[in-house]
N, C-alpha and C positions, 0 to 999 in steps of 0.2 A: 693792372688797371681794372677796375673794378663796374660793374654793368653802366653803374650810371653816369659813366664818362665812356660807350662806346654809340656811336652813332648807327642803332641797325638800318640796315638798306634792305634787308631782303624780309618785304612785311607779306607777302603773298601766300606764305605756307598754313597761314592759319584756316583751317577749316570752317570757323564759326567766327563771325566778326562781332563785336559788340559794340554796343555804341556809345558817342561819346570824346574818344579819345580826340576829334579832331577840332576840336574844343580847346583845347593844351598845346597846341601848333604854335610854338616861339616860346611857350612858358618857359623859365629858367629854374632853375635850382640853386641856391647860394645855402651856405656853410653860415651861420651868423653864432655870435658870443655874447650873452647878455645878462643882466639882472633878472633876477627874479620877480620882481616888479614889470618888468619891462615884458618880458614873455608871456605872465596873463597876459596882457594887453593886445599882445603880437598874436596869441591863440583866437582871441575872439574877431579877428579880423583879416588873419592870413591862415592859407592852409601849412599847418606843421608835418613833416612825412616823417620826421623822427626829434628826439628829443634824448639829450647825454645831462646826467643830473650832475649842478657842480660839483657833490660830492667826485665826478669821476673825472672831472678838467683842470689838466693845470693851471688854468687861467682863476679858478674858483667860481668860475661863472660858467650858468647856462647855456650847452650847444642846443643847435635847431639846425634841421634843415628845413628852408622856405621857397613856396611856392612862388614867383614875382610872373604875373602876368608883362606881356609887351607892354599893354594901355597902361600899366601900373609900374612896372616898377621904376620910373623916374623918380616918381613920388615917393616908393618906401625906402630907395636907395640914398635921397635925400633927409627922410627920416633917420636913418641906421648910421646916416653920417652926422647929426645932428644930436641926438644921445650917445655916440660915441659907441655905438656897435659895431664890432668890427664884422668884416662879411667878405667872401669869398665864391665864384663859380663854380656849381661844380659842373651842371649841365644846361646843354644847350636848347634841349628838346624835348621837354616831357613826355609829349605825344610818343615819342619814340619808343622810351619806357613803358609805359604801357600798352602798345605794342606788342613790346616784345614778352611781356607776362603773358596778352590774351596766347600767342602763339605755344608757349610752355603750357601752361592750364589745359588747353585745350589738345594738344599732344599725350599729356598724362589723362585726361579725361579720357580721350578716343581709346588709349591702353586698356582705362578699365572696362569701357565698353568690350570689347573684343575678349579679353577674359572673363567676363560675364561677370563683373563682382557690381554690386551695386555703392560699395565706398570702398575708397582706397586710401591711403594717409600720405601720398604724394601728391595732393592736387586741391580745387576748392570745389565746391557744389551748390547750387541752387537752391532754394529754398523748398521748391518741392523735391525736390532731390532728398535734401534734409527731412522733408516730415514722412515722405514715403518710408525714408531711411527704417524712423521713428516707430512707425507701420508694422514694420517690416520686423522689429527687436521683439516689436507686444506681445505679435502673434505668434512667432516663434518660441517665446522665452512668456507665457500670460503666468507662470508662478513667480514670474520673480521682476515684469518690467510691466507697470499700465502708464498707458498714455493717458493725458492730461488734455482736452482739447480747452484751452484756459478764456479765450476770448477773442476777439476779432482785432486787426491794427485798423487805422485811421481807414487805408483803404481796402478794408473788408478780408484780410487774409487770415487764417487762423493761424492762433501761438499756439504751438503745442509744447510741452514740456513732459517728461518722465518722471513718475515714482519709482524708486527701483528696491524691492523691499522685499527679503526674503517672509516674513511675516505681513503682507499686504499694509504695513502701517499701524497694524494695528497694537502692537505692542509698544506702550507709552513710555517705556520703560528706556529705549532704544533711543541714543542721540539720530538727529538728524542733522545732515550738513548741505549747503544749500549752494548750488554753483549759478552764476547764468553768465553767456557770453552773447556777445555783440550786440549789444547797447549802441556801439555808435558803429554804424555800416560801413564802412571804409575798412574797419580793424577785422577784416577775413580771416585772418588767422585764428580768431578767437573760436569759429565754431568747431572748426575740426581739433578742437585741443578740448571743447568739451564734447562732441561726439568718441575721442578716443577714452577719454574718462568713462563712458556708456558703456564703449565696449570691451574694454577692460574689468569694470564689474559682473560683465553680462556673459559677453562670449569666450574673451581666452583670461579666464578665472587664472589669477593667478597667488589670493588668500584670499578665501571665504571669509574670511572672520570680517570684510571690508562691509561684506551686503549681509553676514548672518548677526552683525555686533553694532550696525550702523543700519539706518534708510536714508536715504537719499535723493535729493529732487534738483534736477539739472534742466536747467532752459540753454538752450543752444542756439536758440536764434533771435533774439528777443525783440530785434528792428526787422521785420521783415520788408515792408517797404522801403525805408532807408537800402533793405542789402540789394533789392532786386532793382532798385534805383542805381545805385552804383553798378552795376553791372550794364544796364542795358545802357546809362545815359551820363554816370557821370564819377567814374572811381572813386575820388576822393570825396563824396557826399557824407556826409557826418551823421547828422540831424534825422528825427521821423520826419514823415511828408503831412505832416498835418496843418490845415489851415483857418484853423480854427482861432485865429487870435489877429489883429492889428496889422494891419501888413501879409495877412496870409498867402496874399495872394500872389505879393511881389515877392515875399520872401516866405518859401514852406519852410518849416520845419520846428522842431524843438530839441535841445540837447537834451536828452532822455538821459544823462549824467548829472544835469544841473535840474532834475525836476521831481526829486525826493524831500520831504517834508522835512527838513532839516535847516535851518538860516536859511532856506528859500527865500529868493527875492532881496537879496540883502548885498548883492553882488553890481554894482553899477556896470560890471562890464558885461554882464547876465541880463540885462535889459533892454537889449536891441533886438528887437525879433532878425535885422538881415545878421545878427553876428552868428557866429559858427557854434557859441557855448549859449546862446540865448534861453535860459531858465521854462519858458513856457506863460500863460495867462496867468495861470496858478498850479498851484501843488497838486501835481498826479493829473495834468490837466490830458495826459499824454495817455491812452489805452495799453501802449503794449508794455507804460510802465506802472501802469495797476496791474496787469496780470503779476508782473514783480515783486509789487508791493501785496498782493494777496497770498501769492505761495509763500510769504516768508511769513504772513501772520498766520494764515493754516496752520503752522505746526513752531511756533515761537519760542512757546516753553521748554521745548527740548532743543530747541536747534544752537548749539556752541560753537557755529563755525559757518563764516558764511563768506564766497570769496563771488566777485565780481572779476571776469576775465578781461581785459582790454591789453591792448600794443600799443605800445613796444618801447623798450627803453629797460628790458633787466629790472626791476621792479616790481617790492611787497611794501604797499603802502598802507598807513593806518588812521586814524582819528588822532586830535582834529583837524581838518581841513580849514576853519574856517577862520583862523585865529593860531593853530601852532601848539596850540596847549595839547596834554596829551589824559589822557583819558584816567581814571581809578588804578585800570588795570594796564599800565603803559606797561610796564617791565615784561609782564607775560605778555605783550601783544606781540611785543619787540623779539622775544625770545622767542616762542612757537612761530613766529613768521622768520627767524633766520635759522631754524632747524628745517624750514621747507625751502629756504633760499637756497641752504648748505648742500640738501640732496640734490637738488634741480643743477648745481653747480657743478656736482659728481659727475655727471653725465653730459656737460655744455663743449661745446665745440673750443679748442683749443683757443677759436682765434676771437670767443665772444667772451662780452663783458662781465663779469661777474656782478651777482646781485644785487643792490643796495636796498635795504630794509630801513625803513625808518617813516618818520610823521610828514604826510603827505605834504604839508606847509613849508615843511623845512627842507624834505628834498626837490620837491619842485616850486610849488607856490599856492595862496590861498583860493581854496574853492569851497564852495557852497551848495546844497542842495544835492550832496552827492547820496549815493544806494552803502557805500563805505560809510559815511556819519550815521545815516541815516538808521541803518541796522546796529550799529552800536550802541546809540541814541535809546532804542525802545528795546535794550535789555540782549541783544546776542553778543557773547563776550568775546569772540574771535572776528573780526571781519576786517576782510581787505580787497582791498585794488590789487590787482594781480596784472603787471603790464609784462608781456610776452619779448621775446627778442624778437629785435629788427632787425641785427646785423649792421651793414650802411644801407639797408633799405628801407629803414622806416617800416612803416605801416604798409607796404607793398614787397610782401614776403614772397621769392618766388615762391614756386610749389616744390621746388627739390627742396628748401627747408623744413616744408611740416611735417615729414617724418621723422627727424630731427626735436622740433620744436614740441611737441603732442608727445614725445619720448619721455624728453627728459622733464617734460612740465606734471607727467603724470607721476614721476618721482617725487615731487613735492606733494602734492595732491595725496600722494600715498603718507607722507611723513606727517601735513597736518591731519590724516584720519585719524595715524597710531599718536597723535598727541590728548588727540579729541579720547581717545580708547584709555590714556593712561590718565586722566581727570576727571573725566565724567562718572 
């Protein structure tokens, strides 16, 4: 029986309570099977916790799992029977679930307190946590890691990002490869997959030739408001908290996915500021996705490879999004990204999914305004969507997976460097 069909009762042990959860009191969890068509639709308007590409369903259609508030789901269960999507319970309680993660987190947290480590790869961390983290590498390691203080988010927090460069950058000569994780705040897993990439170049070296043959610039936190919003108020929060546009006020946010200069704006379902993928006023209208968009022109002409981290679904997606078509260099995208699928697969838990590589259109559905087009678009030849495993948890990873996950993701990460090493 698997977590999200057990009903916990004993919610007291948590040391640190966060808020929010009591918000999700009656929500349900259904199983649904749908088109491709159908699930844009269903993203911009329900929360998705996970997502199975029909490439991996016998049915040939799109699984999900969905969030059905009490007040709502009469309505979408009538919907779902009405397109002819099939659906299924899986839980009764969401509240519950997330319960019972704050309780895990916070037990592996307290651990590493008491061992004095300041990050650990079983657990999740804060934001200052993270830049302290960040801090904490520069000054230790100042030949070979400078911090980036890149820009302020909407509500005033700084993005920091890393350079990590045996030659401080300055050798032009040197590909660069450009990571960033958690773009949409919900998908936790994504930082600690790129703080173990950091530490992996930095601390337990394990080929030089990674940081002496390459540089490197990795954003790890990229929504910080969005993440410290889902912690303190509301888990499954997507979006930045910015309220700068139509509605700001009833509905914050922007999908800092859909707000990349690329067929922006071109998306009907992208046009609702309360939707969940809402595009933004306009292009880059969103701060901590200019910081984004700046480290990747800093250093453009050299950069062959550029990966966007989000969860979850086993998934290396590529251009185009916006139509299906596939780009000049389709073959090569498709090949170097299933040489990173292939190692990451080496190393994947017996009972998880294996990769699916392919054009972001065809194996989920069309999107617009993404950081994937978008860096494709203005000349970098490698870039992809990089969706993490969820297991059957979705996007609500405990924390006994991210040692796991930050393992074997750093295998791939390693395969597209030596791809990037054997072309450039």
């Amino acid at each position: 029986m698997t977590r999200l069909l057990v009903c916990v009762t004993v919610l007291f042990c948590a040391t640190v309570v966060y808020g929010g959860h009591e918000k999700y009191e009656g929500h349900q969890l259904y199983r649904i099977s749908c088109t491709t068509e159908e699930i844009a639709y269903l993203e911009a308007y329900l929360d998705l916790l996970s997502m199975t590409p029909a490439a991996r369903t016998s049915s040939g259609k799109i699984e999900a799992l969905v969030r059905l508030s009490p007040k709502d789901k009469g309505q979408w269960l009538q919907h779902f029977n009405d397109k002819n999507i099939s659906y299924r319970k899986i839980a009764d309680n969401l509240a519950d679930i997330l319960r019972q993660d704050e309780i895990q987190i916070e037990a592996a947290r307290s651990a590493a307190r008491r061992a004095g480590k300041s990050m650990t790869w079983d657990t999740y961390y804060r934001y200052k946590e993270v830049n302290d983290y960040l801090d904490e590498l520069a000054a230790t390691y100042p030949e070979l890691v400078t911090v980036i203080n890149a820009g302020l988010s909407y509500e005033g927090r700084q993005i920091k990002y890393v350079r990590i460069s045996t030659t401080r950058f300055e050798n032009l000569r040197k590909p660069v490869i450009v990571i960033d994780a958690m773009v949409h705040s919900n998908e936790w897993v994504t930082t600690p997959v790129a703080l173990y990439i950091i530490n992996q170049l930095v601390v337990d070296i394990v080929d030089r030739r990674l940081t002496e043959q390459i540089d490197w610039v990795i954003i790890p936190l990229a929504n910080p408001d969005g993440y410290e919003y889902s912690w303190e108020e509301d888990r499954l929060w997507r979006k930045t908290r910015s309220k700068n546009h139509e509605f700001g006020e009833e509905c914050p946010g922007v999908d800092g996915n859909r707000n990349f200069d690329h067929y922006w704006g071109t998306s009907e379902l992208s046009a609702d500021p309360c939707s969940n993928n809402y595009h933004g006023p306009s292009v880059f209208s969103e701060p901590e996705i200019r910081v984004i968009r700046n480290a990747v022109l800093a250093h453009l002409q050299r950069t062959p490879l550029y990966i966007s981290v989000h969860s979850w679904g086993n998934m290396i997606l590529y251009a185009w999004g916006q139509n299906g078509t596939l780009p000049a260099n389709g073959l090569v995208l498709h090949l170097a990204g299933v040489r990173m699928a292939t190692a990451i697969d080496a190393l994947a838990l017996d009972k998880a999914d294996r990769y699916v590589v392919g054009n972001a259109a065809h194996v989920l559905y069309f999107t617009t305004g993404t950081s994937r087009d978008w860096t494709r678009a203005i000349g970098i030849p490698l870039t992809y969507t990089l969706e993490l495993p969820g297991y059957e948890y979705g996007f609500l990873v405990p924390p006994t997976y991210v040692n796991q996950i930050v393992k074997e993701t750093w295998a791939g990460i390693v395969e597209g460097a030596n791809y990037v090493l054997s072309t450039w």
